[in-house]
C-alpha positions in Angstrom: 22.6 59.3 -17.7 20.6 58.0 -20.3 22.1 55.2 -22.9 22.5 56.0 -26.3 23.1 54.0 -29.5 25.3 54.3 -32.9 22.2 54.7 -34.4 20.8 57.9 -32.8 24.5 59.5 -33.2 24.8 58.5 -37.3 20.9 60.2 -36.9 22.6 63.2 -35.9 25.8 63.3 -38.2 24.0 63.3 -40.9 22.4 66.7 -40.0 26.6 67.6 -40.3 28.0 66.2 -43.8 31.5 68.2 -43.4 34.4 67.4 -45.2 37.0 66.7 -43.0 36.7 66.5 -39.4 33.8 68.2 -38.2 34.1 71.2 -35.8 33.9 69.5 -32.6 35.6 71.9 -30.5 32.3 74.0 -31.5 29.8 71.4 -29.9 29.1 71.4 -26.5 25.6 70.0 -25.9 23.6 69.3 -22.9 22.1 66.1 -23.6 25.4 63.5 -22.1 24.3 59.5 -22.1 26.7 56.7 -21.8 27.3 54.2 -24.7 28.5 50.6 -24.6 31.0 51.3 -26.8 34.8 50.7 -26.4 38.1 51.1 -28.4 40.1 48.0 -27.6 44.6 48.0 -27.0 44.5 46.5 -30.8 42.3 49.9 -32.1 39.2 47.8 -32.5 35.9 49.3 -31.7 33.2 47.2 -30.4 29.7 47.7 -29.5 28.1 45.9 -26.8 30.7 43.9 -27.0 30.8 42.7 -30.4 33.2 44.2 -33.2 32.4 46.7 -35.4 32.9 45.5 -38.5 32.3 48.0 -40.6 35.7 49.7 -41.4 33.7 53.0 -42.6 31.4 53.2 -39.0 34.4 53.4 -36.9 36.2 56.0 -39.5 32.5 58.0 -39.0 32.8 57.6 -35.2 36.9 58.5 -35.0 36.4 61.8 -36.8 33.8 63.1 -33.7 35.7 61.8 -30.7 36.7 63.7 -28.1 38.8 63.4 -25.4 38.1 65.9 -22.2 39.9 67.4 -19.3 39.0 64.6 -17.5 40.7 62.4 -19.7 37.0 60.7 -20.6 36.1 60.1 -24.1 33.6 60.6 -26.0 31.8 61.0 -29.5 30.3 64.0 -29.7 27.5 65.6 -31.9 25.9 69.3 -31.9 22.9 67.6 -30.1 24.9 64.3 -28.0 27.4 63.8 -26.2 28.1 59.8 -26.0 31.2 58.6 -22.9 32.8 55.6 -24.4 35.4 53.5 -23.1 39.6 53.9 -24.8 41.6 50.7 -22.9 45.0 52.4 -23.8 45.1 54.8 -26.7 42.3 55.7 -29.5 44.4 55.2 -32.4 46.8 52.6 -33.5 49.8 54.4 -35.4 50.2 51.9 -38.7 52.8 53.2 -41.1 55.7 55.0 -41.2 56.9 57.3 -43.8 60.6 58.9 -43.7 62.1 61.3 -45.7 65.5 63.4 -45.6 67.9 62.6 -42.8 69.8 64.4 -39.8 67.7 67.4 -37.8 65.8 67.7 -42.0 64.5 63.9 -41.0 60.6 64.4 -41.4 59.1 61.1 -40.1 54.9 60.6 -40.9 52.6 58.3 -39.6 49.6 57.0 -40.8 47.0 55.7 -38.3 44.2 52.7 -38.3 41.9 55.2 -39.3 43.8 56.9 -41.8 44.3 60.0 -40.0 48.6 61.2 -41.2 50.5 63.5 -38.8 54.1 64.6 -39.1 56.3 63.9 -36.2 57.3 67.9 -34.5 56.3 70.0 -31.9 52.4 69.7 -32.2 52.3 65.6 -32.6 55.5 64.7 -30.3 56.6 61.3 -29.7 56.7 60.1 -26.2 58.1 56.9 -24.2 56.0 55.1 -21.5 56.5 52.3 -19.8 54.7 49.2 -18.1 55.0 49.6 -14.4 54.9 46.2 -14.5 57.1 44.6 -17.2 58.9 48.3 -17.6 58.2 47.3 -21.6 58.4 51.1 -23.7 55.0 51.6 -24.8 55.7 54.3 -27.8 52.9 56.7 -28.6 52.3 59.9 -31.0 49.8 62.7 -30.6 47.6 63.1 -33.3 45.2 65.3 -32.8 43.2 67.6 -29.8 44.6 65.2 -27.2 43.9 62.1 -29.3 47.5 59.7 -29.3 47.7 56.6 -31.6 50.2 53.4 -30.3 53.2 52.8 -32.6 52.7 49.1 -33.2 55.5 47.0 -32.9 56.7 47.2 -36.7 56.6 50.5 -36.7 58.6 50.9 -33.5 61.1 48.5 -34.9 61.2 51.7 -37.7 61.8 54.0 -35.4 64.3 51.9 -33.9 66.6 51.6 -37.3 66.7 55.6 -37.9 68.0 56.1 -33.4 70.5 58.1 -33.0 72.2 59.3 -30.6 72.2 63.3 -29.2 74.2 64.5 -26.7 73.9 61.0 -24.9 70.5 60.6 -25.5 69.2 57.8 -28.2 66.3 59.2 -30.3 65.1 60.1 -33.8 64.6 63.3 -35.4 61.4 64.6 -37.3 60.9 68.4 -38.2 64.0 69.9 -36.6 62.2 68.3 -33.2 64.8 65.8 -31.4 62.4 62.9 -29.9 64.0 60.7 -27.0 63.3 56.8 -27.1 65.7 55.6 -24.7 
């Protein structure tokens, strides 16, 4: 596989001004090249090893990643396909935003890349743990397989509105009951 850089992908979004997220799922294209490109734990990206500092670049780069069946990542443009590297999750869940209470409890987070989902059946919350500490790593889908990290502030959120169903501590968000314990 040939090596690829940000510049010849930004080449090739701009031939796809969208507003939104571009259509992805739409672009399967031959040309496949690796990139030195990772998403560090903290939702950093970096570029040969340096951090992109350029809060708008990574935006640009998070709205054409894709995650694939073989849980590999990568950006992806109607003409490239770029493998990067994710060391735990894509995204970095930020904020939390709660509203009613009970089962009507609606609970929306807001991502390092401003990305907002609602807590429910299509962006559950899930528990996993350190093999090695057995520390909870919380987590929330976002989007097409994407998950952002609940920090540790926002955990500590989640934490305050726990309670407890049928023996079973967790929070609700859209009618959805999401275990934590």
């Amino acid at each position: 596989m040939a090596n690829s850089t940000p510049y010849s992908l930004l080449a090739d979004l701009e031939q796809v001004r969208h507003k939104g997220k571009p259509p992805i799922h739409l672009w399967n294209p031959e040309n496949v090249s690796d990139i030195d490109m990772t998403i560090e734990a903290d939702g950093s990206w970096m570029y040969l090893g340096t951090p992109i500092t350029r809060q708008r670049l990574s935006h640009l780069f998070s709205t054409v990643l894709r995650r694939e069946e073989n849980d590999e990542f990568y950006l992806v443009t109607p003409v490239e396909k770029c493998r990067i590297r994710v060391v735990d999750a894509p995204f970095v869940a930020i904020g939390l935003e709660e509203s009613g209470a009970g089962v009507a409890q609606s609970l929306r987070f807001t991502t390092n890349m401003a990305d907002e989902v609602t807590a429910d059946l299509e962006h559950p919350i899930r528990i996993s743990h350190n093999p090695d500490t057995d520390e909870p790593a919380p987590y929330i889908m976002i989007r097409d397989g994407l998950e952002a990290k609940i920090t540790r502030n926002v955990y500590y959120q989640l934490a305050n509105l726990v309670v407890e169903q049928d023996d079973v501590l967790g929070v609700w968000s859209s009618g959805t009951f999401f275990q934590l314990s």
